[in-house]
C-alpha positions in Angstrom: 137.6 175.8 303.7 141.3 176.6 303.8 141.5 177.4 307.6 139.6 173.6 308.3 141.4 170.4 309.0 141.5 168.1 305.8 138.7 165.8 306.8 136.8 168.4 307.9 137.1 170.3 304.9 135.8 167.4 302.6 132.6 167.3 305.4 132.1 170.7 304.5 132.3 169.8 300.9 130.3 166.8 300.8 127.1 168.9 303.4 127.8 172.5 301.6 129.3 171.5 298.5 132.1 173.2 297.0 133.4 176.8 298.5 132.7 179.9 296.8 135.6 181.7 295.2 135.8 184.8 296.3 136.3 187.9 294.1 135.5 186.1 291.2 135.0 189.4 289.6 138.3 190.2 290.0 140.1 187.1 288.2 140.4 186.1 284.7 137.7 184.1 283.0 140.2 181.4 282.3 141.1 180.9 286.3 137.4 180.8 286.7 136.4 178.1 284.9 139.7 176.4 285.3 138.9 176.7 289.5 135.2 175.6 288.9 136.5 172.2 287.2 138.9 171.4 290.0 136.3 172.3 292.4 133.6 170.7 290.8 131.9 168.0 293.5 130.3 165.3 290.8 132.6 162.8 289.8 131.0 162.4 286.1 131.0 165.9 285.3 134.7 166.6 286.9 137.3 167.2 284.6 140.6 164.8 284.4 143.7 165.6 285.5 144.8 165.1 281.9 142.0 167.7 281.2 142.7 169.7 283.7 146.8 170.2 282.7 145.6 171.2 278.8 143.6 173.8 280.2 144.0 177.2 278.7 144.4 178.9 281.7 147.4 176.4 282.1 148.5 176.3 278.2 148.5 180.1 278.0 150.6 180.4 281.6 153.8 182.4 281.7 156.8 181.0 282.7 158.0 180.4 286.7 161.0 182.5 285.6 158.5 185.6 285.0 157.6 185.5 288.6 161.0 185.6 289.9 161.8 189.4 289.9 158.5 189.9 291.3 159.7 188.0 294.0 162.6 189.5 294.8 161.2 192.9 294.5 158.6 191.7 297.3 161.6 190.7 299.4 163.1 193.7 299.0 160.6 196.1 299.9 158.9 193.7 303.2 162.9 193.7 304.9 162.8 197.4 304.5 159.8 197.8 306.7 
């Protein structure tokens, strides 16, 4: 529901439930579950935020800093085209 208004969005959600994830196959095991906890629509089986942050696809998380060259190198090569 990414390209709907906010409020729409949670319509969608509350008549359709949550949205699939698309290429699940193609992410980690860890994102996946970690995704279907946020994404999860009842309240008693949704995880905490507290839960949520000690997550192992969280815990086990490199650094921001790793991302950075990555970055850069992106940059580099999109103002070349």
């Amino acid at each position: 529901y990414l390209n709907e208004t906010p409020l729409k969005a949670l319509y969608l959600i509350a008549t359709h439930g949550k949205p699939d994830v698309k290429s699940r196959e193609k992410l980690s095991p860890e994102l996946v579950d970690f995704l279907d906890r946020c994404l999860e629509t009842d309240v008693e089986k949704r995880s905490s935020a507290e839960e949520l942050l000690s997550h192992t696809f969280l815990t086990k998380a490199e650094s921001l800093s790793t991302i950075t060259p990555l970055i850069r190198a992106a940059k580099k090569i999109l103002n070349k085209h």
